[in-house]
Residue frames as qw, qx, qy, qz and C-alpha x, y, z in Angstrom:
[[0.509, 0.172, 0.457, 0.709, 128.29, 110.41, 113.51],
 [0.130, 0.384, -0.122, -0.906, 127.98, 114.14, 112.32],
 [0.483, 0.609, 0.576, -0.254, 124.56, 114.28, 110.34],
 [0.283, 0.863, -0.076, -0.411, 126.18, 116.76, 107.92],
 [0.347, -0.532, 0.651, 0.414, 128.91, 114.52, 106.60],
 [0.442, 0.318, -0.321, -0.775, 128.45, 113.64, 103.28],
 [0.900, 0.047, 0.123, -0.415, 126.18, 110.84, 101.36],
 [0.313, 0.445, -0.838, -0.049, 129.42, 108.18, 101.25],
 [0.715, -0.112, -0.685, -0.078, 128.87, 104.25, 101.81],
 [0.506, -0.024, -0.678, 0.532, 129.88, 105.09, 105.64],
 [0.153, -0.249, 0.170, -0.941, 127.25, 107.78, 106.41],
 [0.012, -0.312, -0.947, 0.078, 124.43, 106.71, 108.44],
 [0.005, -0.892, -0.369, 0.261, 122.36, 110.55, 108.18],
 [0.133, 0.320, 0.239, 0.907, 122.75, 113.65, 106.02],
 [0.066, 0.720, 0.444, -0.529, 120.54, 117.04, 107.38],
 [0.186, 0.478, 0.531, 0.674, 119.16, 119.03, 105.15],
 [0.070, 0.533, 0.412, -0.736, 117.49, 122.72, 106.50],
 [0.052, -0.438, -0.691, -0.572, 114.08, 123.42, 105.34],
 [0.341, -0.668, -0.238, -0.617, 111.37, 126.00, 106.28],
 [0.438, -0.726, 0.257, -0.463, 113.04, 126.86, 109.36],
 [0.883, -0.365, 0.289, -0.053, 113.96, 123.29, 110.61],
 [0.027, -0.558, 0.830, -0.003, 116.77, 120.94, 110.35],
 [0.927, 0.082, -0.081, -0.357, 115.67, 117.58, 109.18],
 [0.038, -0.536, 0.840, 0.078, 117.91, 114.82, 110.18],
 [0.901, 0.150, -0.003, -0.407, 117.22, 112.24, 108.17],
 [0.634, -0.266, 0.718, -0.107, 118.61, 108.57, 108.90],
 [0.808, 0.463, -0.243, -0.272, 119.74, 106.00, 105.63],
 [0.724, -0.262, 0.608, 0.194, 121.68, 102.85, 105.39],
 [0.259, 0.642, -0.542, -0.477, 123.84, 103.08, 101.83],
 [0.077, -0.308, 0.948, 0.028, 125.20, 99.75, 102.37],
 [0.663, 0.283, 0.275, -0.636, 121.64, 98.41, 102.05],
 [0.384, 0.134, 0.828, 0.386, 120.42, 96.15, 99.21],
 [0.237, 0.712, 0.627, 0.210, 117.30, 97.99, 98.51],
 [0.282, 0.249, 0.087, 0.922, 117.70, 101.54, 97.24],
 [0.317, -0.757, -0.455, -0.345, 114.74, 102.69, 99.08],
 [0.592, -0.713, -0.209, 0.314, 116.92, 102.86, 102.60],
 [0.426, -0.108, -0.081, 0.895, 119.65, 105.39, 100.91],
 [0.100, 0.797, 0.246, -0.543, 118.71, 109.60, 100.44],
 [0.546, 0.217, 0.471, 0.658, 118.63, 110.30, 96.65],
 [0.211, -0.262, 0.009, 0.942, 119.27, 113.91, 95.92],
 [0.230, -0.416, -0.413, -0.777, 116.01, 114.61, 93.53],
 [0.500, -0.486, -0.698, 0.161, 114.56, 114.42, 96.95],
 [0.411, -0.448, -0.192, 0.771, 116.54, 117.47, 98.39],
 [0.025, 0.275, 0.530, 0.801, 115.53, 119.19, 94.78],
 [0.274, -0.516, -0.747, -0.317, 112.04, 118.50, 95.59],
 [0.535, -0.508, -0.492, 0.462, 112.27, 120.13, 99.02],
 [0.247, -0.514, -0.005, 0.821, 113.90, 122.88, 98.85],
 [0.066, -0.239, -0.607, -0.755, 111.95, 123.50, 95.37],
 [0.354, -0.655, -0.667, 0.000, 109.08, 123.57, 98.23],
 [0.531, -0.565, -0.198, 0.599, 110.47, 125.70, 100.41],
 [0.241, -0.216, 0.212, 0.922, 111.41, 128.45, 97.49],
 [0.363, -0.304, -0.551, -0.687, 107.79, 128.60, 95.89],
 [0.307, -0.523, -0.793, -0.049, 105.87, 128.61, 99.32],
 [0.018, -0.174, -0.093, 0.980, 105.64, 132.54, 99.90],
 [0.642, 0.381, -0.089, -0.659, 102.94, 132.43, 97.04],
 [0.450, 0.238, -0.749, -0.425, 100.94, 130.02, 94.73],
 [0.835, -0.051, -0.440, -0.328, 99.58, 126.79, 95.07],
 [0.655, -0.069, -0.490, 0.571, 102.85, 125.65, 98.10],
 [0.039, 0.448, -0.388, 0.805, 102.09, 128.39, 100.24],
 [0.088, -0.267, -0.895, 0.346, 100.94, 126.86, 103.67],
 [0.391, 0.222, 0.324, -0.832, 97.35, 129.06, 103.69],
 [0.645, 0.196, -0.424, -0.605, 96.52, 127.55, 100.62],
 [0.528, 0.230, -0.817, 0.030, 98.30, 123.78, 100.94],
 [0.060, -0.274, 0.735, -0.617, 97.46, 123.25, 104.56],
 [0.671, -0.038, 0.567, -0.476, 95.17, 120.41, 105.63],
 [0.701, 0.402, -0.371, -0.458, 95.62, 118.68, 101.80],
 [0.951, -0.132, 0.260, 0.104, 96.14, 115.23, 101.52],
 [0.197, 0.736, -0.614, -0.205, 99.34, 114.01, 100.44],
 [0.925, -0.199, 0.300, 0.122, 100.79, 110.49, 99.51],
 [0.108, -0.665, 0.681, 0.289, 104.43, 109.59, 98.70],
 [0.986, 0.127, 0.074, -0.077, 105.00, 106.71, 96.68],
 [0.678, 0.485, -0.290, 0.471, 108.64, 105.42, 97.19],
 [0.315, -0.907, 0.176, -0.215, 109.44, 107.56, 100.39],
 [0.564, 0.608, -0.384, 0.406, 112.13, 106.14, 101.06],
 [0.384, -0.255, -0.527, 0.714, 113.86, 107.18, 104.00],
 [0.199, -0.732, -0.640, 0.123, 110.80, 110.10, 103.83],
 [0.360, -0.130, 0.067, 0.921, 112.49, 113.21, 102.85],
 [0.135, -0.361, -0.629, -0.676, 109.88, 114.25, 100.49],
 [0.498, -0.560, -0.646, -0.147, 107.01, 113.65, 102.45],
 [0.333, -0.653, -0.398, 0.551, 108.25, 115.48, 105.74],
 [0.232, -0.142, 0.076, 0.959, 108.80, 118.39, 103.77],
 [0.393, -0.482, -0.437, -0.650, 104.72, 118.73, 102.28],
 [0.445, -0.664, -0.600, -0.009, 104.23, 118.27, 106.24],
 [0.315, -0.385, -0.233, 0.835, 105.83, 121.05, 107.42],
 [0.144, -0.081, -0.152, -0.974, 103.97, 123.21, 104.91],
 [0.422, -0.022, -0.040, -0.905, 100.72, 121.88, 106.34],
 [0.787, 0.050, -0.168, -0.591, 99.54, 118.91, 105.05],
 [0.860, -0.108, 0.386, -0.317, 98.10, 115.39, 106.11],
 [0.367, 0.500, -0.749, -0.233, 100.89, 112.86, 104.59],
 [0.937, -0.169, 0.304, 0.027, 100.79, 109.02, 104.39],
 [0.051, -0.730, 0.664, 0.152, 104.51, 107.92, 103.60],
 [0.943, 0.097, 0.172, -0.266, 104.42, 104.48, 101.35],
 [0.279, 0.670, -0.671, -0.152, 107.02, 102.11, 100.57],
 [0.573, 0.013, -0.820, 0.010, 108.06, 98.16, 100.34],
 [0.737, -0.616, -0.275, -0.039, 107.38, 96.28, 103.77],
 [0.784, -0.401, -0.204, 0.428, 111.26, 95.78, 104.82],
 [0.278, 0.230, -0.098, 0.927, 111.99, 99.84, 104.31],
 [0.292, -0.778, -0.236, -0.504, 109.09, 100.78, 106.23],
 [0.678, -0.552, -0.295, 0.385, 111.31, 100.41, 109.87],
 [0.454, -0.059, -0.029, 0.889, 113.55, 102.73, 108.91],
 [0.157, -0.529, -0.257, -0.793, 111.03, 105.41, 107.32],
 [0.542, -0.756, -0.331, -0.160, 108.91, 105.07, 110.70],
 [0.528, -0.443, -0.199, 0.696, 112.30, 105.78, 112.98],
 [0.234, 0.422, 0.240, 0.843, 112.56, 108.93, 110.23],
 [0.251, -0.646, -0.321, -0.645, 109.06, 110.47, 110.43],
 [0.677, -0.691, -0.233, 0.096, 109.09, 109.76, 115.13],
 [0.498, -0.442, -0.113, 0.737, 112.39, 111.60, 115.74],
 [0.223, 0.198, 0.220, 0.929, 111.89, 114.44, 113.21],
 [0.306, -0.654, -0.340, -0.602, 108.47, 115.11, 114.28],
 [0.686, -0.613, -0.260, 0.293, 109.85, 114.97, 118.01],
 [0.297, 0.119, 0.167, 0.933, 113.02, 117.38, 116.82],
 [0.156, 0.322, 0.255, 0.898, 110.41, 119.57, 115.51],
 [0.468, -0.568, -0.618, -0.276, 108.15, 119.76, 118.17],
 [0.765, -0.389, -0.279, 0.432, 110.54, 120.08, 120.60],
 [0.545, -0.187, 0.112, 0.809, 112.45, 122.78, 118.99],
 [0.194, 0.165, 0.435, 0.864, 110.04, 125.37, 117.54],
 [0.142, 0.386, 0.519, -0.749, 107.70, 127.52, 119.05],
 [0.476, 0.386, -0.226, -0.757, 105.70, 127.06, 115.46],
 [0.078, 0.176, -0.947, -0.256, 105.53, 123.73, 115.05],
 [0.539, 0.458, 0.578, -0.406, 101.63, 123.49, 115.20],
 [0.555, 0.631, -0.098, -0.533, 101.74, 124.52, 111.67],
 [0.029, -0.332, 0.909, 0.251, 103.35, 120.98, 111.23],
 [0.729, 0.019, -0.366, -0.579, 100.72, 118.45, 109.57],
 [0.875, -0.159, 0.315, -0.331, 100.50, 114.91, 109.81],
 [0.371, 0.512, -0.765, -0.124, 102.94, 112.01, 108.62],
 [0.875, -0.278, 0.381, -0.111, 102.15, 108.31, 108.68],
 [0.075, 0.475, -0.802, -0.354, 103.44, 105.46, 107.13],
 [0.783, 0.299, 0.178, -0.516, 102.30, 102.58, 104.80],
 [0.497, -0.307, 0.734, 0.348, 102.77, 99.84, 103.26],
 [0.635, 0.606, 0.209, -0.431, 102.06, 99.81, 99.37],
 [0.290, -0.100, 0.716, 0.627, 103.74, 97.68, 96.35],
 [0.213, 0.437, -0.248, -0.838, 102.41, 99.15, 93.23],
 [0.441, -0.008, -0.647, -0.622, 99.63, 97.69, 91.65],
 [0.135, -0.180, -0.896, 0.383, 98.33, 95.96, 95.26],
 [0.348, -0.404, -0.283, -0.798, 94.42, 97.37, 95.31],
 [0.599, -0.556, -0.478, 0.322, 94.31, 95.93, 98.76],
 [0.501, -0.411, -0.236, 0.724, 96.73, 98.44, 99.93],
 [0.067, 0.255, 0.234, 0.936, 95.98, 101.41, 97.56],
 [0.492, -0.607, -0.436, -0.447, 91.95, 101.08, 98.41],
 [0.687, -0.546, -0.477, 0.058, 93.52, 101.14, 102.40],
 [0.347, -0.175, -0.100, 0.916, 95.27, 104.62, 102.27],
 [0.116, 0.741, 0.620, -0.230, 91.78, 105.84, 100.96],
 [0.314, 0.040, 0.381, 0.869, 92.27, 107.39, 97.93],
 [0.531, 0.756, 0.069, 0.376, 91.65, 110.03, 95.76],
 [0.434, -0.496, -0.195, 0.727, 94.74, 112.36, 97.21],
 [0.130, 0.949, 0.130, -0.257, 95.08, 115.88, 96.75],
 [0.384, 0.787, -0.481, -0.038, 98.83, 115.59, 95.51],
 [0.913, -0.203, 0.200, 0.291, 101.16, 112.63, 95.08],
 [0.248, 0.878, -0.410, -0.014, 104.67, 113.08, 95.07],
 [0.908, -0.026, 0.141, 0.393, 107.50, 110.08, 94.39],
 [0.255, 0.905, -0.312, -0.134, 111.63, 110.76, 93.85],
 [0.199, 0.445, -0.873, -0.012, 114.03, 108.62, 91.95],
 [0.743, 0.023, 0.541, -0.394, 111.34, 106.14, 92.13],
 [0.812, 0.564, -0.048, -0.144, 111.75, 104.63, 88.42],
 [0.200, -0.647, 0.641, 0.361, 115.49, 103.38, 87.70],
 [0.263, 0.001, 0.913, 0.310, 114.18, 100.18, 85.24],
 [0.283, 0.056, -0.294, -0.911, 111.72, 100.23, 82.80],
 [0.389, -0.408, -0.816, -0.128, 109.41, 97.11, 84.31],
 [0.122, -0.399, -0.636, 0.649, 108.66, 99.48, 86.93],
 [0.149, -0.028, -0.093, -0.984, 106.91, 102.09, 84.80],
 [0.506, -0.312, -0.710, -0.377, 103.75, 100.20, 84.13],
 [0.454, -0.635, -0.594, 0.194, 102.69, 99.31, 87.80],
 [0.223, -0.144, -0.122, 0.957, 104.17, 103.07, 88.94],
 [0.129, -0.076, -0.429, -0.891, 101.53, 104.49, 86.44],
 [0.494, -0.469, -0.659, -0.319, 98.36, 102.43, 87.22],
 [0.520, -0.518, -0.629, 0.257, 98.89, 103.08, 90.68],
 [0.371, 0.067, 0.352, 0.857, 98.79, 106.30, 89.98],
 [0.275, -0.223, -0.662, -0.661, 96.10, 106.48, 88.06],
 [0.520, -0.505, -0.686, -0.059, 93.92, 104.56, 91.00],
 [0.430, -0.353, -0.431, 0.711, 95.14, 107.31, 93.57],
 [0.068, 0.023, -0.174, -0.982, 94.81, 110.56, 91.42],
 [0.196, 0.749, 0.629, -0.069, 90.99, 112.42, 90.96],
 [0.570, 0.721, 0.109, 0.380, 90.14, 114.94, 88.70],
 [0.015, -0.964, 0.131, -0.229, 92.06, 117.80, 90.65],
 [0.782, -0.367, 0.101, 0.494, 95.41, 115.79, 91.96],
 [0.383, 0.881, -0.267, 0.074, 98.22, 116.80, 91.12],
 [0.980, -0.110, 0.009, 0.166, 101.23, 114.78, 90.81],
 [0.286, -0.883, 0.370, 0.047, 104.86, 115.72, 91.76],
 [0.964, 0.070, 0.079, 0.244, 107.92, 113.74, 90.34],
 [0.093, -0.862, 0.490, 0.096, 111.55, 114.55, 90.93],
 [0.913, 0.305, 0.138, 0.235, 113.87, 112.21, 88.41],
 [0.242, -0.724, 0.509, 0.397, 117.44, 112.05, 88.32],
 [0.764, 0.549, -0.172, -0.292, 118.31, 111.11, 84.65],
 [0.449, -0.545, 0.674, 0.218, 120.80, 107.91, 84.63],
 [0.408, 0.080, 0.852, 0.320, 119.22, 106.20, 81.76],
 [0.378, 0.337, -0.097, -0.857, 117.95, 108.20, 78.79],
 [0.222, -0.143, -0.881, -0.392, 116.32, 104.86, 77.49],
 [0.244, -0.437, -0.770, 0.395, 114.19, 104.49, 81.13],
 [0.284, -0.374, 0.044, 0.882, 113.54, 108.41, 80.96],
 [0.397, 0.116, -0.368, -0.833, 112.00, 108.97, 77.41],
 [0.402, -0.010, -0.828, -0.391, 109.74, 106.14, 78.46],
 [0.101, -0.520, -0.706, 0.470, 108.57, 107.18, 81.29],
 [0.359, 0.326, 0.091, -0.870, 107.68, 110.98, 80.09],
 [0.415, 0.068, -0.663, -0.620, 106.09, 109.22, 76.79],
 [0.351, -0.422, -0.806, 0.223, 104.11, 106.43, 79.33],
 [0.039, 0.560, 0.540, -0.627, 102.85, 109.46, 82.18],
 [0.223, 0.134, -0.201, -0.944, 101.88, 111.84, 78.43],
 [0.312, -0.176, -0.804, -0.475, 99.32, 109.33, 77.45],
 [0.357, -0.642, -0.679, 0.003, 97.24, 109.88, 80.69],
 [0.265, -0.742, -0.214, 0.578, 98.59, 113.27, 82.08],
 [0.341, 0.900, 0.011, 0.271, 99.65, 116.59, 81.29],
 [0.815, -0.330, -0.076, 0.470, 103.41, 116.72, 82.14],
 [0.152, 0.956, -0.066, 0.240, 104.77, 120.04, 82.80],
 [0.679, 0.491, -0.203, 0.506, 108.31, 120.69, 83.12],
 [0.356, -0.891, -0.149, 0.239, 109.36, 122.60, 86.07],
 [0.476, 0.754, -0.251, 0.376, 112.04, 125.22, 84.85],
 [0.729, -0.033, -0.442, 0.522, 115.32, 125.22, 86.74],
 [0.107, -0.552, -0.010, -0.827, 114.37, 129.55, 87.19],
 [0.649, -0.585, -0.042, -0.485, 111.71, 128.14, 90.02],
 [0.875, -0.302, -0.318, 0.204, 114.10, 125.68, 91.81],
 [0.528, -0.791, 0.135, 0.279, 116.55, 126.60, 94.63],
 [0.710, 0.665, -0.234, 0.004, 119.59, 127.90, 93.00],
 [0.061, -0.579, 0.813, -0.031, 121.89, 125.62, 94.89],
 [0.394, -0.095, 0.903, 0.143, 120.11, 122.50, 94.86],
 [0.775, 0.548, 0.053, -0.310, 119.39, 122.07, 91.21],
 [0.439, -0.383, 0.716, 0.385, 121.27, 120.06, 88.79],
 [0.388, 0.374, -0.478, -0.694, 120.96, 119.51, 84.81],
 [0.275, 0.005, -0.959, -0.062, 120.46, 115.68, 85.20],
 [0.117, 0.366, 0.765, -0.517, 117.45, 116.14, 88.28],
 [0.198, -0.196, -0.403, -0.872, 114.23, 117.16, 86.71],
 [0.039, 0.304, 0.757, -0.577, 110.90, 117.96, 88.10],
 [0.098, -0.222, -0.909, -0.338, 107.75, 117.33, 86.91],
 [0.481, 0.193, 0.417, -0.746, 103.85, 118.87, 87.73],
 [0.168, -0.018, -0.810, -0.562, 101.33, 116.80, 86.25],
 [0.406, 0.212, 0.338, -0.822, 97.77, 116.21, 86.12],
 [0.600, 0.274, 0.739, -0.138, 94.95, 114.12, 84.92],
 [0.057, -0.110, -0.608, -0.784, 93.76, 114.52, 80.96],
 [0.298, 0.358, 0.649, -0.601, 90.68, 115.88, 81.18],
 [0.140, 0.169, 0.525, 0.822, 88.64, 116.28, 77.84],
 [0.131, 0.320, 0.204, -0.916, 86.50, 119.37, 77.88],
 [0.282, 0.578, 0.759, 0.104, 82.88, 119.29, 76.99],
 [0.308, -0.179, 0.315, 0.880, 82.60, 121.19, 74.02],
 [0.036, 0.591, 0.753, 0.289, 78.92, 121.51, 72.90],
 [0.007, -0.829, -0.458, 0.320, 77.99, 124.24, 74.84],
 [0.017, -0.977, 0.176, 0.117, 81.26, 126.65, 73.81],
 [0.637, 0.613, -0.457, 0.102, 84.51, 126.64, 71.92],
 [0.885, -0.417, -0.198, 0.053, 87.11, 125.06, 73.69],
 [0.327, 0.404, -0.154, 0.841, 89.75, 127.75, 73.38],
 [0.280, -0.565, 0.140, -0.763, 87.24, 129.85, 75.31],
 [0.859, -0.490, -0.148, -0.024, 86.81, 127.02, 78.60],
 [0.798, 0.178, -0.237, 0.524, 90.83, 126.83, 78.35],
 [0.131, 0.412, -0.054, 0.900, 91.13, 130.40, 78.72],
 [0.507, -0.591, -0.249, -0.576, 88.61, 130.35, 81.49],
 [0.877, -0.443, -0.167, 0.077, 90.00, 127.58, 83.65],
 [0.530, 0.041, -0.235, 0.814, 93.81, 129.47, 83.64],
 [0.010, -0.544, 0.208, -0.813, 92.26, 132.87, 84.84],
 [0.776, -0.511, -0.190, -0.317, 91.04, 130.94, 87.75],
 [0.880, -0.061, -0.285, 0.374, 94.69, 129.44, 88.38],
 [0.588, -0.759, -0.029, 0.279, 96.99, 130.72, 90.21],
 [0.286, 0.828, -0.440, -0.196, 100.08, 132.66, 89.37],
 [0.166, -0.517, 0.800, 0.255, 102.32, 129.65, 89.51],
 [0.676, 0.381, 0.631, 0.003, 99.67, 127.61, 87.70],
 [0.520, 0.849, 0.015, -0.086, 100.04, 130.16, 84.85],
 [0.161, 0.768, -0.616, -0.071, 103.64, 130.18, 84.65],
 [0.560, -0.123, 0.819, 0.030, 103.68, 126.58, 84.49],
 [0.726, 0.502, 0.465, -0.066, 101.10, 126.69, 81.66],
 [0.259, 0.915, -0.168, -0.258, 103.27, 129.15, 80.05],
 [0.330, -0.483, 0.783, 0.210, 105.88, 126.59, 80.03],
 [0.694, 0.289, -0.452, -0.480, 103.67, 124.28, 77.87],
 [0.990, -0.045, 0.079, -0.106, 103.24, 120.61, 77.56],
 [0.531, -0.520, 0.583, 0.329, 106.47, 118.54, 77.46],
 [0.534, 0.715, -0.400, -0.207, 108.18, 118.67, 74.42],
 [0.981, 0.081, -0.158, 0.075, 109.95, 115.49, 73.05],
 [0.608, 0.408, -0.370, 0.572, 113.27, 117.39, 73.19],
 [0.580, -0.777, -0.220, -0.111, 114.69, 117.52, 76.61],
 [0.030, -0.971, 0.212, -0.109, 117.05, 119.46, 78.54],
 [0.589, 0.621, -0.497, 0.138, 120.64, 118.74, 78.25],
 [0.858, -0.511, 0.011, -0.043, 122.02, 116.88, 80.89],
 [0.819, 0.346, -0.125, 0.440, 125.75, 117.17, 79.41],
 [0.404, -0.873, 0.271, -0.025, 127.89, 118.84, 82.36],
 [0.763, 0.203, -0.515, 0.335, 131.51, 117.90, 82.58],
 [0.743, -0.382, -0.391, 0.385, 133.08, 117.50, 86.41],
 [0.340, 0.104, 0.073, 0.932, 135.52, 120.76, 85.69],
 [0.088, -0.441, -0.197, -0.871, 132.26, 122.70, 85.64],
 [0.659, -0.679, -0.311, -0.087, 130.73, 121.98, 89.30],
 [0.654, -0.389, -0.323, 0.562, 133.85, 122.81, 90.89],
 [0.024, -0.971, -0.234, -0.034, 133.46, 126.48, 91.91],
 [0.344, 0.863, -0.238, 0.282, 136.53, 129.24, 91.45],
 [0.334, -0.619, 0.652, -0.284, 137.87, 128.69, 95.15],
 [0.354, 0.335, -0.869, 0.083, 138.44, 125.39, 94.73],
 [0.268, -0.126, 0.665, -0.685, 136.20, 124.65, 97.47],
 [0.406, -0.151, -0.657, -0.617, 133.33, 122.48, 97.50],
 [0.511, -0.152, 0.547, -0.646, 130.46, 122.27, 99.88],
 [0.438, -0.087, 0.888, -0.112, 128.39, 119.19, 100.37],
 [0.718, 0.484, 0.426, -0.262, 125.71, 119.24, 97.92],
 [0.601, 0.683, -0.340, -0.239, 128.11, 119.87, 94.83],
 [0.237, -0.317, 0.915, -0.083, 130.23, 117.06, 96.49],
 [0.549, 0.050, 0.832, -0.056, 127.87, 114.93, 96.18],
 [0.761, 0.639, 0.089, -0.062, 126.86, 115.49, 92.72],
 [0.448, 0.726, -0.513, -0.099, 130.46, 114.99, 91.34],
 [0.412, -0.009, 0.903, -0.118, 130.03, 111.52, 93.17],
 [0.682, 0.366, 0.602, -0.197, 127.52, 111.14, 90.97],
 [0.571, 0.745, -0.131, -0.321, 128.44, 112.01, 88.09],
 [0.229, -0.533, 0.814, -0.004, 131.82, 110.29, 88.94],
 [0.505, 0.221, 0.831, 0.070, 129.84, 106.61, 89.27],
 [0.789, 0.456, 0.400, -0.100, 127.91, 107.35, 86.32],
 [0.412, 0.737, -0.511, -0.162, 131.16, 107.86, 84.25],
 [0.150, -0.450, 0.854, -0.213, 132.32, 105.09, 85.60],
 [0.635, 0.121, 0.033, -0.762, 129.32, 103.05, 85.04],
 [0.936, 0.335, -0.074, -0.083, 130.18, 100.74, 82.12],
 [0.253, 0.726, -0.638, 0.047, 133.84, 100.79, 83.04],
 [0.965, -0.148, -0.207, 0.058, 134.88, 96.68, 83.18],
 [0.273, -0.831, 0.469, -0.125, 138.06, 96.35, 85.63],
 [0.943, 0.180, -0.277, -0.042, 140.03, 93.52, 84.26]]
């Protein structure tokens, strides 16, 4: 089957081209567990790599040899894409999605080996098994990491809790935590940002810094970081603040410039009429967001 065809109940692979390569990445729709399909804040997340790693904090001189851990991976988009800029990934997810993710991560890193007279500057990619809140399995991927990153990991609100703690038990003071969220439930949604504010700092990524084809009003993306509170005896704490951003990088500063999340969040109200582009024409990735948007009008409709 053509890898490029789109994400429909009958596709078994969707490709996606990132820093130079062609990922073909392998999913089973039909599934039960949503872990084995490719959900699209994934492709966000990527290619939101891929446009911010010239400079900053994602540019492979800097990013190269960090740890990384996925949580969710899924079929493992995510995750191959922090190894192509460099770093040392473990891919983590239930046991009975971890066959598929391992076929992922052994033909793409055989693809890209095979096919790219640069591919030394590929990292590392295992895989793992980790349910969320297991301190067997967290303590045996050998935390702290350097940056965890999860997408479309949250869809119910019993999952926040264990999401968070395990989290929490991965992260040290200088992680930094990555989350790409498609909004389907604004109930699930304000209760997760209001759950990750009470132990992080949850910055917004603006839509300015993502790719400007794969973004969408509904996909949001997330930097975040530990609360630290600043010892204040010695010196004000305006003047440490103002100390630790001229140390930061430029896209750290233009992140801080964004501020903390704010309660009110961006609109997510698109109608169908406005994704389809003048020619009439539609390539895959706006296809498949007017599939989604499709099922989630369609949602609550009962068929009697």
């Amino acid at each position: 089957m053509d890898p490029d065809r789109l994400n429909t109940p009958s596709t078994s692979a969707i490709a996606i081209k990132a820093f130079g390569h062609r990922l073909h990445i392998s999913q089973d729709p039909n599934s039960k567990h949503l872990g084995m399909t490719v959900w699209d804040a994934s492709m966000v997340l990527v290619k939101y790599l891929e446009k911010n790693s010239r400079k900053g904090r994602f540019n492979p001189a800097k990013i190269k040899g960090k740890r990384v851990i996925e949580l969710g991976a899924g079929c493992g988009l995510a995750g191959l894409g922090m190894a192509l800029l460099g770093c040392d990934v473990i891919l983590t997810d239930q046991l009975e999605v971890l066959p598929l993710l391992a076929r992922n991560v052994d033909r793409n890193k055989s693809w890209i080996s095979q096919g790219s007279s640069d591919s030394g500057s590929f990292g590392s990619v295992s895989v793992a098994e980790l349910d969320w809140g297991n301190k067997t399995q967290i303590d045996a991927v050998g935390p702290p990491f350097d940056y965890i990153i999860g997408t479309d990991v949250v869809y119910a609100e019993h999952l926040l809790e264990p999401l968070i703690e395990t989290i929490l038990a991965l992260s040290g003071p200088r992680t930094i935590i990555l989350i790409g969220h498609e909004i389907r439930s604004t109930t699930v949604h304000e209760q997760m940002i209001e759950m990750l504010k009470n132990n992080f700092i949850v910055r917004s990524i603006p839509k300015s810094k993502m790719d400007i084809k794969y973004q969408h009003p509904s996909i949001q993306l997330y930097m975040m970081e530990l609360k630290v509170q600043p010892k204040c005896n010695s010196e004000p704490c305006e003047t440490i603040k103002l100390k630790e951003l001229s140390h930061a990088s430029d896209e750290e500063k233009e992140a801080c410039d964004c501020g903390e999340m704010h309660n009110g969040e961006p609109s997510t109200a698109v109608e169908l009429k406005d994704l389809v582009p003048q020619n009439g024409k539609l390539d895959d990735w706006e296809i498949r967001r007017c599939g989604a948007m499709a099922a989630r009008l369609l949602r609550d409709v009962k068929f009697t």
